[in-house]
VOPAGU-2260 file (C-alpha; in pm, 1 decimal, decimal comma):
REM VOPAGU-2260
SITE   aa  ch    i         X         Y         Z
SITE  UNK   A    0       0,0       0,0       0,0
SITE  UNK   A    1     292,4     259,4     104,5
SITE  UNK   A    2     441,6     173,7    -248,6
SITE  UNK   A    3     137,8     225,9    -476,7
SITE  UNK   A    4     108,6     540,7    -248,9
SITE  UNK   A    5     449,4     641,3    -350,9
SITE  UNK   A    6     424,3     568,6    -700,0
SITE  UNK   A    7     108,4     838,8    -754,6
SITE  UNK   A    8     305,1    1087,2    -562,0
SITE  UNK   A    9     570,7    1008,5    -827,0
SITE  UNK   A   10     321,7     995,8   -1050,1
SITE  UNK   A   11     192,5    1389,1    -922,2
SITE  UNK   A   12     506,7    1544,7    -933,4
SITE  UNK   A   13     603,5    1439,8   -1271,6
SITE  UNK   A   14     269,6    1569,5   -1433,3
SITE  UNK   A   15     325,3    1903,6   -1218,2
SITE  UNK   A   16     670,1    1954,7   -1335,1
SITE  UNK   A   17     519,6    1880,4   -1689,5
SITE  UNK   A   18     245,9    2123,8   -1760,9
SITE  UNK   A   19     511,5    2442,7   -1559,1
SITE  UNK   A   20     761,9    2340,6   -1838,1
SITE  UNK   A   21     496,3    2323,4   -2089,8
SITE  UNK   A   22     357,3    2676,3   -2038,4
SITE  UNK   A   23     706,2    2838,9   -1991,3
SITE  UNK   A   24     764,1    2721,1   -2321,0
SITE  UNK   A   25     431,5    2832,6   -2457,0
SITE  UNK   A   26     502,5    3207,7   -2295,0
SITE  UNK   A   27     875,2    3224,8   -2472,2
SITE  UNK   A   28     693,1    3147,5   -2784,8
SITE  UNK   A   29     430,4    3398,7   -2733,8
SITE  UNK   A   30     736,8    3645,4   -2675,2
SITE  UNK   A   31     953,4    3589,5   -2901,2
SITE  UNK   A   32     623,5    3575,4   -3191,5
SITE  UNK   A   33     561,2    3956,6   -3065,7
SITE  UNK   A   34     889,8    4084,0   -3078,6
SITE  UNK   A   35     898,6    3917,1   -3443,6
SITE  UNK   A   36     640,5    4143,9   -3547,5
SITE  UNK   A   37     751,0    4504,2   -3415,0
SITE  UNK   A   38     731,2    4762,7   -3649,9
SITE  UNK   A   39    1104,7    4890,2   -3743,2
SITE  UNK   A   40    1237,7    5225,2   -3615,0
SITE  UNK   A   41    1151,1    5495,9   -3808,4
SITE  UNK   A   42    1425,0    5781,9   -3809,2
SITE  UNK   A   43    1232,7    6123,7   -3726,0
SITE  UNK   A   44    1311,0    6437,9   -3836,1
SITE  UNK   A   45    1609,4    6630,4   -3753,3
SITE  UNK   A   46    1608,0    7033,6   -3669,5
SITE  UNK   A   47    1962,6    7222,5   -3684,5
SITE  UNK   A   48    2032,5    7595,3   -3606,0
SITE  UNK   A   49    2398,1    7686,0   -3760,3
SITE  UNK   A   50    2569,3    8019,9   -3620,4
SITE  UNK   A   51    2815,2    8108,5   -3921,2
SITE  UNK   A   52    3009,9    8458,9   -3919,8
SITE  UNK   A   53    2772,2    8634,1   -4152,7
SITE  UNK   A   54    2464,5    8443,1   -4127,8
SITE  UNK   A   55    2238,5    8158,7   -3864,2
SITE  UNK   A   56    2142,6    7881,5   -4082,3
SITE  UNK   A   57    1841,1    7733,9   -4019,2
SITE  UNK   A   58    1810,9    7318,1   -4153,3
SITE  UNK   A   59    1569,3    7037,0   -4152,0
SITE  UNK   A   60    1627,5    6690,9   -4243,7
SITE  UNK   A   61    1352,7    6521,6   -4354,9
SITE  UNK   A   62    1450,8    6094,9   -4369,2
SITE  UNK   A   63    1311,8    5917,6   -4677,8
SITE  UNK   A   64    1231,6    5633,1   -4458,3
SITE  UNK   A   65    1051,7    5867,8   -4177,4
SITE  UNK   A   66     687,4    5890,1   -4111,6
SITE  UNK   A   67     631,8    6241,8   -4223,8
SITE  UNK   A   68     510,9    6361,0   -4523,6
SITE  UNK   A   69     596,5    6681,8   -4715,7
SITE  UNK   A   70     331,1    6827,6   -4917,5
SITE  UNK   A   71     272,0    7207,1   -5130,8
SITE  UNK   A   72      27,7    7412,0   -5049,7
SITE  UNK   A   73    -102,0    7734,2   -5228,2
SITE  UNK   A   74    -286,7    8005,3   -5008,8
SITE  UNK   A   75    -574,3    8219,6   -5215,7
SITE  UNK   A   76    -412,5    8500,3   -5084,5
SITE  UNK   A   77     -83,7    8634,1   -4938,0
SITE  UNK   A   78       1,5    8515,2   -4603,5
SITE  UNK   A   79     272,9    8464,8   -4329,4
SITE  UNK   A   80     406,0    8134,9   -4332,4
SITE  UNK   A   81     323,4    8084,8   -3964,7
SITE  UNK   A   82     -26,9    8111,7   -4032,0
SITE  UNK   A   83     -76,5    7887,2   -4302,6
SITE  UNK   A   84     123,2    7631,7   -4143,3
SITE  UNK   A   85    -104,0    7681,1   -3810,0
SITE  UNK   A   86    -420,8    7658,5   -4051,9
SITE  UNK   A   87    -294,2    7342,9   -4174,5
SITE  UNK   A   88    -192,8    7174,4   -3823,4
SITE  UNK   A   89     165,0    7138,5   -3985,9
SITE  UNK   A   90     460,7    7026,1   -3790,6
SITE  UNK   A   91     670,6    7212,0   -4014,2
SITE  UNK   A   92     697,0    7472,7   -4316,0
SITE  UNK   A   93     897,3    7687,3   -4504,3
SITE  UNK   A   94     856,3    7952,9   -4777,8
SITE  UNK   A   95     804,6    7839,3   -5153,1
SITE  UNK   A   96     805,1    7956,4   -5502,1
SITE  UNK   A   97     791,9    8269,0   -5679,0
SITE  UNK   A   98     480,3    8516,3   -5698,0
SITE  UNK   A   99     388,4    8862,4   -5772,7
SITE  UNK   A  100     349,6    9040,8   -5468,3
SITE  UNK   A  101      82,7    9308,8   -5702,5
SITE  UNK   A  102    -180,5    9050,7   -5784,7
SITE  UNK   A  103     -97,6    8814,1   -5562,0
SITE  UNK   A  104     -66,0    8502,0   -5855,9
SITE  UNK   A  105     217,8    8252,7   -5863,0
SITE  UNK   A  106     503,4    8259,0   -6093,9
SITE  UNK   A  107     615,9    7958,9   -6032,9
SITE  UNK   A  108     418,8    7591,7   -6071,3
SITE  UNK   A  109     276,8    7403,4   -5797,4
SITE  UNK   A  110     111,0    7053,4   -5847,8
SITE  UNK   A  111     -59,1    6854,1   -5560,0
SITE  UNK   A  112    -208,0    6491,4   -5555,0
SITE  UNK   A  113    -188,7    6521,3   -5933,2
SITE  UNK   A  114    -355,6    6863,6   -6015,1
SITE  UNK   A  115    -220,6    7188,6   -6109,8
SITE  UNK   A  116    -288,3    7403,9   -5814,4
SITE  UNK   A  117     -52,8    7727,1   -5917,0
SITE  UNK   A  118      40,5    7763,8   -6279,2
SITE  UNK   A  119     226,4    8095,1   -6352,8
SITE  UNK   A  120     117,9    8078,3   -6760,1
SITE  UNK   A  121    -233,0    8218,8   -6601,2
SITE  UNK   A  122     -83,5    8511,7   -6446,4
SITE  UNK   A  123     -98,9    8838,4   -6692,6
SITE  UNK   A  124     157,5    9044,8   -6513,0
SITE  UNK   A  125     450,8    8760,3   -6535,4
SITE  UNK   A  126     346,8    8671,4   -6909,5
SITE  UNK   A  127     283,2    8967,6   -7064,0
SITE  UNK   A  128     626,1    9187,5   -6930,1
SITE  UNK   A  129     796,0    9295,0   -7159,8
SITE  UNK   A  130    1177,6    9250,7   -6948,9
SITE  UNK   A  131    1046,2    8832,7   -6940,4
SITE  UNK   A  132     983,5    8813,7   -7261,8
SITE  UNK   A  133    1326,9    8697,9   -7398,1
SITE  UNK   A  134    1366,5    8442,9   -7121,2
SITE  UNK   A  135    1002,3    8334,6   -7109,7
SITE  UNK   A  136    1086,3    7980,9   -7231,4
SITE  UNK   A  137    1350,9    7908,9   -7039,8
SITE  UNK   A  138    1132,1    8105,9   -6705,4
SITE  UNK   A  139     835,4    7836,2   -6791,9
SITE  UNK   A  140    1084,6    7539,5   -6757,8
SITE  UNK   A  141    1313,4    7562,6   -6449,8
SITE  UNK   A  142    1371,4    7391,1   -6178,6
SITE  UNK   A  143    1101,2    7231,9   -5936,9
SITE  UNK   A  144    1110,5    6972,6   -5680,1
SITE  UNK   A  145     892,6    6657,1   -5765,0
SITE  UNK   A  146     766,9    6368,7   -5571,1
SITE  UNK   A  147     682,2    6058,1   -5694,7
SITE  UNK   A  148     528,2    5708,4   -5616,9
SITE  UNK   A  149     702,3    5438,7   -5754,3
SITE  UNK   A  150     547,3    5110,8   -5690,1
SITE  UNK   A  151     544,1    5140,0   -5310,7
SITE  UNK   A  152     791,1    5372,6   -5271,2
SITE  UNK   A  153     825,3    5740,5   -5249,6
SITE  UNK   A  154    1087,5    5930,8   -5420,2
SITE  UNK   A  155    1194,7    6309,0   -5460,2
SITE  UNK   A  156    1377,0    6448,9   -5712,5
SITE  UNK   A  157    1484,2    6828,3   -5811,9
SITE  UNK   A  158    1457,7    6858,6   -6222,6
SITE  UNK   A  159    1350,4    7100,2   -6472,1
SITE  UNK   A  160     993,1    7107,6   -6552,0
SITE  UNK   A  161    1003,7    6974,0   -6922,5
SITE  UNK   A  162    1173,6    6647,5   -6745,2
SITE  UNK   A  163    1001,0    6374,1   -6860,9
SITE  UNK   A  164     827,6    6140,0   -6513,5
SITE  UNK   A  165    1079,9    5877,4   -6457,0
SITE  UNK   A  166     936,8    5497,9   -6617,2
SITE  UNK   A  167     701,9    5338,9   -6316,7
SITE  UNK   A  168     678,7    5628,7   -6157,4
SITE  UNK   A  169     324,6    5839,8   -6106,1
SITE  UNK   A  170     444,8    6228,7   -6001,5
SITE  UNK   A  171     233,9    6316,4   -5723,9
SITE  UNK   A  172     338,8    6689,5   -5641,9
SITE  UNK   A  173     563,0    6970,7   -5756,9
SITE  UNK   A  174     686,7    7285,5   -5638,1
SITE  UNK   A  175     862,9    7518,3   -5863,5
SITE  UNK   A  176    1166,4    7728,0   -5772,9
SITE  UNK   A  177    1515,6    7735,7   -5914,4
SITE  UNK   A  178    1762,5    7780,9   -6038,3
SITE  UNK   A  179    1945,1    7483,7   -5976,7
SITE  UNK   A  180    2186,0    7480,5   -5700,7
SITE  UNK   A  181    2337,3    7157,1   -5721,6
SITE  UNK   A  182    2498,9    6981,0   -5866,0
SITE  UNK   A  183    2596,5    7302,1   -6033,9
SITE  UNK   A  184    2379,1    7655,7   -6064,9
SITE  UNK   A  185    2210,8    7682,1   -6344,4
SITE  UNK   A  186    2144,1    8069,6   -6348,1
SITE  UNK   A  187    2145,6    8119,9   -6693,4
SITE  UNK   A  188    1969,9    7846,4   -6800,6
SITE  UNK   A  189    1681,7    7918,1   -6612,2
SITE  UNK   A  190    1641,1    8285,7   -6727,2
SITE  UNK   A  191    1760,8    8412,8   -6355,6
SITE  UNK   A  192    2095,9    8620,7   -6542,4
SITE  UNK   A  193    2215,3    8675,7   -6876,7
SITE  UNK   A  194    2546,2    8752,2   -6961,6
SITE  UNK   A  195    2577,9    8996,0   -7330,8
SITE  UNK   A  196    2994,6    9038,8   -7402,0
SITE  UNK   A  197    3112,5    8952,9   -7118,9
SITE  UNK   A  198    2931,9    9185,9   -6933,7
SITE  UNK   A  199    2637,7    9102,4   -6645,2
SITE  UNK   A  200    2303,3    9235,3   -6853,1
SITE  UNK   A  201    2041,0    9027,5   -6630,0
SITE  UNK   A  202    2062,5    8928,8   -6253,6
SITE  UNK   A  203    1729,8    8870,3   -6086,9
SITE  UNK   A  204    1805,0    8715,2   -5785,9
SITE  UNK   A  205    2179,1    8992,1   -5702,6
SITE  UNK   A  206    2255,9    8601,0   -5713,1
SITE  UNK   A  207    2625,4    8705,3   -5587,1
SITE  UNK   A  208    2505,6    8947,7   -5341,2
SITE  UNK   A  209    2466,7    8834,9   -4938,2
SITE  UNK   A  210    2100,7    8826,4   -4844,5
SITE  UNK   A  211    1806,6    8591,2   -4659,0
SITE  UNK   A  212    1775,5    8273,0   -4878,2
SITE  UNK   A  213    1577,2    7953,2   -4897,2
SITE  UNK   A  214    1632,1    7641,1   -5068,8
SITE  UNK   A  215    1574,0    7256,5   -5090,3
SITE  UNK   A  216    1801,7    6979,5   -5140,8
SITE  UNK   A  217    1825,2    6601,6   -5187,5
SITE  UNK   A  218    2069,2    6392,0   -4980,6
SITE  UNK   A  219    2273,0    6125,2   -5077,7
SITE  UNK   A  220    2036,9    5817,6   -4937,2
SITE  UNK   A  221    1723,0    6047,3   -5088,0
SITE  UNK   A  222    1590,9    6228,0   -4798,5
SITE  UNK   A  223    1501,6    6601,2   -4789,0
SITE  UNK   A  224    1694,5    6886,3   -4681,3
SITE  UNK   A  225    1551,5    7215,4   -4591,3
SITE  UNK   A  226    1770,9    7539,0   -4566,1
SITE  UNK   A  227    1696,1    7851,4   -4455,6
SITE  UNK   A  228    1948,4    8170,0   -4421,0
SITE  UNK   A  229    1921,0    8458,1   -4214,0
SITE  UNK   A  230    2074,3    8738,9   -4153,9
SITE  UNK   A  231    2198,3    8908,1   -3893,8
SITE  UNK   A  232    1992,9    9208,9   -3720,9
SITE  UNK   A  233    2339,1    9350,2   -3616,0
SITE  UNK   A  234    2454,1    9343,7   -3959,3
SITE  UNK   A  235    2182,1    9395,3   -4175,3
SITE  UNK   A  236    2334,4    9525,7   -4493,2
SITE  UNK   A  237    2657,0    9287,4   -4434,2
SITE  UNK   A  238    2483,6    8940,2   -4383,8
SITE  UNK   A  239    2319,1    8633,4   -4532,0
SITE  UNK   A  240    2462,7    8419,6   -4828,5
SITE  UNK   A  241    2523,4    8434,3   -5194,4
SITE  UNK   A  242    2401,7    8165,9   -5424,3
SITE  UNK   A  243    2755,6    8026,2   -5465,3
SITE  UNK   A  244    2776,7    8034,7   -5090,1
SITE  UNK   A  245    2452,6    7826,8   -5052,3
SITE  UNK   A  246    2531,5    7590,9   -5276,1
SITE  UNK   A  247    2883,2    7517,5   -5102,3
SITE  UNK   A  248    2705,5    7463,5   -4739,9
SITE  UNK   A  249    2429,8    7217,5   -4910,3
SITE  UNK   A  250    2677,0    7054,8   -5094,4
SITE  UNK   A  251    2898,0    6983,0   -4734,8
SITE  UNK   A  252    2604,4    6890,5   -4520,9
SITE  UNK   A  253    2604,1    6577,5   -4787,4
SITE  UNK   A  254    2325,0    6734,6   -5064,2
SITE  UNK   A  255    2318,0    6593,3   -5387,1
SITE  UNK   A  256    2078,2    6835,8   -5554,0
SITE  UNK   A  257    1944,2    7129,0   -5471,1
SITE  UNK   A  258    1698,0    7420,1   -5536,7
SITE  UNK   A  259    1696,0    7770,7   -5488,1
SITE  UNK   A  260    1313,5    7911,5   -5315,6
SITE  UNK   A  261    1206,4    8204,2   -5342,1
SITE  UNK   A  262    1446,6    8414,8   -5075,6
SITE  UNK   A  263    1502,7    8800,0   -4961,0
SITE  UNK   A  264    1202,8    8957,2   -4791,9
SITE  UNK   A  265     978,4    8577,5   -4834,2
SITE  UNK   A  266    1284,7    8372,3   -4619,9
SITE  UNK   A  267    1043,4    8184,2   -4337,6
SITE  UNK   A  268    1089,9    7855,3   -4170,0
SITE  UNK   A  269     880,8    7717,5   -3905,7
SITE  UNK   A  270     929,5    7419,9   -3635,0
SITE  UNK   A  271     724,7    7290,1   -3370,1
SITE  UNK   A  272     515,0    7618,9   -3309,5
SITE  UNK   A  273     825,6    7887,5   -3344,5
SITE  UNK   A  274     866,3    8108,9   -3655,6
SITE  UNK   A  275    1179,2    8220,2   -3767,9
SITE  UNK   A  276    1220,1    8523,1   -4062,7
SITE  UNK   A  277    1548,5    8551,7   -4290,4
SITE  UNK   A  278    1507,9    8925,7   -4373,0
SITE  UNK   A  279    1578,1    9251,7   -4163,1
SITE  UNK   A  280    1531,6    9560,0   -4226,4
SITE  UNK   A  281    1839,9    9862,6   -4181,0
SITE  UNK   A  282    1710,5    9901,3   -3853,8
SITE  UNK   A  283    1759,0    9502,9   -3738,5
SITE  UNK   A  284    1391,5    9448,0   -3747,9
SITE  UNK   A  285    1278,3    9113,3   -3926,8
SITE  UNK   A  286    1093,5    9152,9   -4227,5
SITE  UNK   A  287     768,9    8907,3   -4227,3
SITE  UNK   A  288     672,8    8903,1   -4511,8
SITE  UNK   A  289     346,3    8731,6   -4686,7
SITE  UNK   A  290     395,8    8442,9   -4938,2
SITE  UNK   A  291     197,5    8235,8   -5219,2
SITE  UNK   A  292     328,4    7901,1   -5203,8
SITE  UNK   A  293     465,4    7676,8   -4927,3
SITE  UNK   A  294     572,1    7335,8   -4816,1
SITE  UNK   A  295     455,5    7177,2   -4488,8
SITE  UNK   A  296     530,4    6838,3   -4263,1
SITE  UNK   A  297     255,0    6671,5   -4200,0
């Protein structure tokens, strides 16, 4: 009796020892199945203030591979940055192309989700003056920053406007600027300057002159780069950057290609609820100044 006793104590302890190792393994399973399927970090977005002699450099790194999105957006009528990036619950912005600040129309392109949203051949005052009309064509074609689906994934690119869309690729939105800052600046190409003899006949932007500028650019691995320059309000008439000078500090923070925005007076960036203005005035003031066309992080 004592040994049939022992036995279904044996007996017990066996089965108990059984089902603990049985649901340990069951719970490492369960574990190591949900730490299987965890999504993968996502690099976020990347704000840099740069204090240079002559200018504070505003940046904005915007991954390929991040869960932001960057769209253009076109406001009916002329207003600060900081308000249409409120309007829009953006996490981000920064001035865009071209316009006239008279009738308030674009002069440079903007497409969104497919449409033409801004198209400068509908504004009067840009067409029909005289002083464009020799560089019209080439003022029609420059440069604009494009984003594309292709297949499942999303790609930017900076190209001239009579670019042809890539092969698998659907172009999704646009923003025009220019000219070209990298990988060289195409100022005369674009209609920006003309040169007659050797001799400087056209130079719209004072493109070697120091002042507030914006621009875009395209890293190595694809991700965005946003750049904004401001002056100095101790310096006013001494500060800010040349084109040349832009180009050169894209070009060593790793940018591939790059495009000039509109700059001067319309230099704006926004982050996380602060505004921050390129311009001043002789006095130091900053110059806030309405604009046409922007892009925002959503």
């Amino acid at each position: 009796m004592k040994k049939l006793w022992l036995l279904f104590w044996i007996l017990v302890s066996f089965l108990g020892v059984a089902v603990v190792l049985f649901y340990s393994v069951q719970n490492r399973s369960t574990k190591a199945s949900y730490q299987a399927i965890e999504a993968p970090h996502q690099p976020e977005i990347e704000y840099k203030s740069y204090t240079l002699p002559r200018a504070v450099v505003h940046t904005l790194l915007i991954p390929k591979t991040s869960r932001f999105s960057v769209k253009p957006v076109v406001s009916p009528t002329l207003k600060l940055l900081e308000n249409i990036a409120t309007k829009h619950q953006a996490f981000a912005a920064i001035n865009g192309g071209f316009f006239d600040p008279v009738n308030q129309k674009t002069t440079s392109i903007v497409i969104r989700e497919g449409a033409l949203i801004a198209d400068p051949k509908l504004n009067e005052r840009f067409i029909n003056n005289p002083k464009n009309a020799p560089y019209l064509d080439k003022m029609l074609a420059r440069s604009e920053l494009r984003r594309y689906i292709c297949g499942a994934t999303i790609r930017y690119d900076i190209t001239l406007r009579n670019e042809a869309i890539p092969d698998s690729c659907r172009l999704i939105d646009a923003l025009g600027g220019g000219p070209s800052l990298l990988p060289e600046l195409n100022l005369v190409p674009e209609g920006f300057a003309d040169v007659a003899n050797g001799k400087v006949i056209r130079d719209a932007l004072g493109s070697n002159q120091l002042n507030a500028r914006t621009a875009v650019g395209i890293t190595v691995d694809g991700s965005l780069l946003w750049v904004m320059v401001a002056q100095k309000p101790e310096t006013p008439t001494t500060s800010g950057m040349s084109l040349p000078e832009l180009a050169k500090f894209m070009k060593s923070l790793g940018v591939e290609k790059a495009m000039n925005l509109d700059g001067g007076s319309s230099s704006s960036f926004y982050y996380k609820g602060q505004a921050f203005y390129g311009k001043v005035d002789s006095k130091g003031n900053w110059v806030k100044r309405p604009v046409k066309s922007v892009l925002l992080v959503f």
